[in-house]
C-alpha positions in Angstrom: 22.2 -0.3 -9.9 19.1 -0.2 -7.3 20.9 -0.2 -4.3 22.8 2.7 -5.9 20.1 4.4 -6.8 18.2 3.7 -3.4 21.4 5.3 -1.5 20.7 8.7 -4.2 17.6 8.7 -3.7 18.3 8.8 0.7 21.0 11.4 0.5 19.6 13.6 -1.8 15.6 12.7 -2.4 14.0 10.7 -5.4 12.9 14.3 -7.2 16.6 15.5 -7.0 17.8 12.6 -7.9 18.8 11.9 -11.9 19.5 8.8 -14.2 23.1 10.3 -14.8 23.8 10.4 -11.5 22.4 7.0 -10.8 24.3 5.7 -14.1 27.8 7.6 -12.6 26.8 5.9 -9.0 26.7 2.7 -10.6 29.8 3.2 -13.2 27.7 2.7 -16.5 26.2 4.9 -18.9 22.8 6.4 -19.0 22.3 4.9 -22.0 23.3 1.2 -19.7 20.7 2.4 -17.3 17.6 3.0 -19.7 18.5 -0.8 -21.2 17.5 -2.2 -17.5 15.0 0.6 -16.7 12.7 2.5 -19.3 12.0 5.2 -16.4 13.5 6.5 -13.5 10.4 4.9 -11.4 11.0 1.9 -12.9 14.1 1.4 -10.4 11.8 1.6 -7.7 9.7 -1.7 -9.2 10.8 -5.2 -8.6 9.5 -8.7 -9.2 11.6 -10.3 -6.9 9.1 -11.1 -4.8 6.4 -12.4 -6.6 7.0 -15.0 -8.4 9.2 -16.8 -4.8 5.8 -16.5 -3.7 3.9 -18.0 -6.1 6.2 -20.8 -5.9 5.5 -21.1 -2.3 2.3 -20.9 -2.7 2.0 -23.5 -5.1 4.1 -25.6 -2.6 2.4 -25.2 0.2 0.9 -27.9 2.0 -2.4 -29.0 -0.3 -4.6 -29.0 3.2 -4.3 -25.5 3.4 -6.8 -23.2 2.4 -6.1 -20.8 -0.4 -6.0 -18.0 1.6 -3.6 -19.5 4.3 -1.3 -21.3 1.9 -1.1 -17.4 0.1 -0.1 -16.3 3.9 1.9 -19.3 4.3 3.8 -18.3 1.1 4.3 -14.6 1.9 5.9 -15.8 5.2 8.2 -17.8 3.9 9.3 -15.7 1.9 9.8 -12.5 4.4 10.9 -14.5 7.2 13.9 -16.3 5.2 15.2 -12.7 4.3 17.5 -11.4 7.2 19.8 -8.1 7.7 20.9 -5.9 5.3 18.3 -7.8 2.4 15.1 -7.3 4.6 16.8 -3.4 5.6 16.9 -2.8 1.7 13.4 -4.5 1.2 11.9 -2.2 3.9 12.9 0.9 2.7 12.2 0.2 -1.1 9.0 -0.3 0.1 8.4 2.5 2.0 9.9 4.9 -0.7 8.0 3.2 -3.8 4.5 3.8 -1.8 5.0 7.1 -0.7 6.1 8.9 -4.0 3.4 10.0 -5.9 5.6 9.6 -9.0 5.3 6.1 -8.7 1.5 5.1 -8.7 1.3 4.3 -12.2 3.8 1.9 -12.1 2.4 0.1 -9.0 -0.8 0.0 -10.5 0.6 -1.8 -13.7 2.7 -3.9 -11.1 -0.7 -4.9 -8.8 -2.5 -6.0 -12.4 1.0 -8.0 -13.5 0.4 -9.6 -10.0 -3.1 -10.4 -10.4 -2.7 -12.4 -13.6 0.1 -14.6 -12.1 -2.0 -14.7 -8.7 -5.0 -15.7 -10.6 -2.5 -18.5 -12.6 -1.5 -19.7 -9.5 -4.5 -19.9 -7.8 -6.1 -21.8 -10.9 -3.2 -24.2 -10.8 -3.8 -24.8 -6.9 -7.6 -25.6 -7.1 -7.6 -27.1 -10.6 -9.8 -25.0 -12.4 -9.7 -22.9 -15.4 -7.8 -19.1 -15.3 -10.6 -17.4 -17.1 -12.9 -18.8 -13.7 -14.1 -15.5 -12.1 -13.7 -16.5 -9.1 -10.2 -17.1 -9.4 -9.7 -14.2 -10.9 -11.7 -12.4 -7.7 -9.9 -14.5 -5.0 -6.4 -13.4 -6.3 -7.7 -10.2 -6.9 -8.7 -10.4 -2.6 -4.9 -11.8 -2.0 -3.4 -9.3 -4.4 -5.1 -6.2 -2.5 -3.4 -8.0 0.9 -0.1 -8.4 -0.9 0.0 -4.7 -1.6 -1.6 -3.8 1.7 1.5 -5.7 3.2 4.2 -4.0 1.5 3.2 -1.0 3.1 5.6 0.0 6.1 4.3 -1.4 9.4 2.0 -3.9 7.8 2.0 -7.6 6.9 5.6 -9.0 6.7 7.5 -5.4 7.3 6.0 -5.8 10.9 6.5 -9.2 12.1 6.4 -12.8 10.3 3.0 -14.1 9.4 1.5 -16.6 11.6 
C-alpha cells in the first residue's frame, strides 16, 4: 500500500493525493486503508528502520564506542539495502521531510526513537534506562539519525565509514 501511495503521491503530489485513491491504487477499501494507517501522513512513517538498527547496534563489536557502534549499525543497515529498496527509501525520505503536513508525525516518530535508542544504549553500557545520560546520548544519536535521513546526508549519500 506505500509503494502505491508513494507512486500517487509522484504523479500527482501528496496534497492532491486521497485515501480512496490510494485504497483503489492498492485494490482495498478505504475503510482497509485506515485499519493499517489512522492518517494519510501516517503512510509516509515507517519503523523499518529502527529497530534493524538497534539490533545492529546491540551487535556490534563490544570495543566500539557507543557512538561508532550507533554508526556502525546505521551502516549496516544502508549499505545491505541495494536498487530499487534503497531508490524507494531515498525518495520516502525526501518526501516525508519536506511536507510540512508531516512534522507532527516525525516528531512523535524522533521521541518513539529516542526511547528505544535510550533502551538500547542502556542495554549496551549496562546501566539503568531512567540514567540521564543515556537518555542524552541517544537523544545526540537520535538528532544524527534524523539528520541522516535527510536527502544528501548520512547514509542517502554514501555508506558510513
Amino acid at each position: 500500500m506505500r509503494r502505491k501511495a508513494f507512486r500517487l503521491f509522484e504523479l500527482h503530489g501528496y496534497g492532491q493525493t486521497t485515501i480512496d485513491q490510494i485504497a483503489e491504487a492498492a485494490d482495498l477499501s478505504p475503510r482497509t486503508f485506515f485499519r493499517y494507517f489512522p492518517t494519510k501522513e501516517s503512510v509516509l512513517i515507517t519503523d523499518q528502520f529502527i529497530e534493524p538498527i538497534i539490533d545492529a547496534f546491540l551487535a556490534a563489536p563490544a570495543e566500539l564506542s557507543p557512538v561508532a557502534a550507533y554508526r556502525h549499525a546505521v551502516g549496516e543497515v544502508f549499505t545491505n539495502m541495494a536498487g530499487s529498496a534503497y531508490d524507494y527509501a531515498l525518495a520516502r525520505q525526501r518526501l516525508m521531510y519536506t511536507l510540512p503536513e508531516a512534522k507532527g508525525r516525525l516528531y512523535d516518530e524522533y521521541i518513539r526513537t529516542i526511547r528505544m535508542l535510550t533502551d538500547a544504549m542502556a542495554e549496551r553500557l549496562d546501566h539503568d534506562s531512567d540514567d540521564d545520560e543515556m537518555r542524552v546520548l541517544a537523544d545526540v544519536l537520535g538528532r544524527h539519525s534524523q539528520g541522516s535521513r535527510h536527502p544528501g546526508v548520512g547514509p542517502f549519500r554514501q555508506p558510513i565509514p
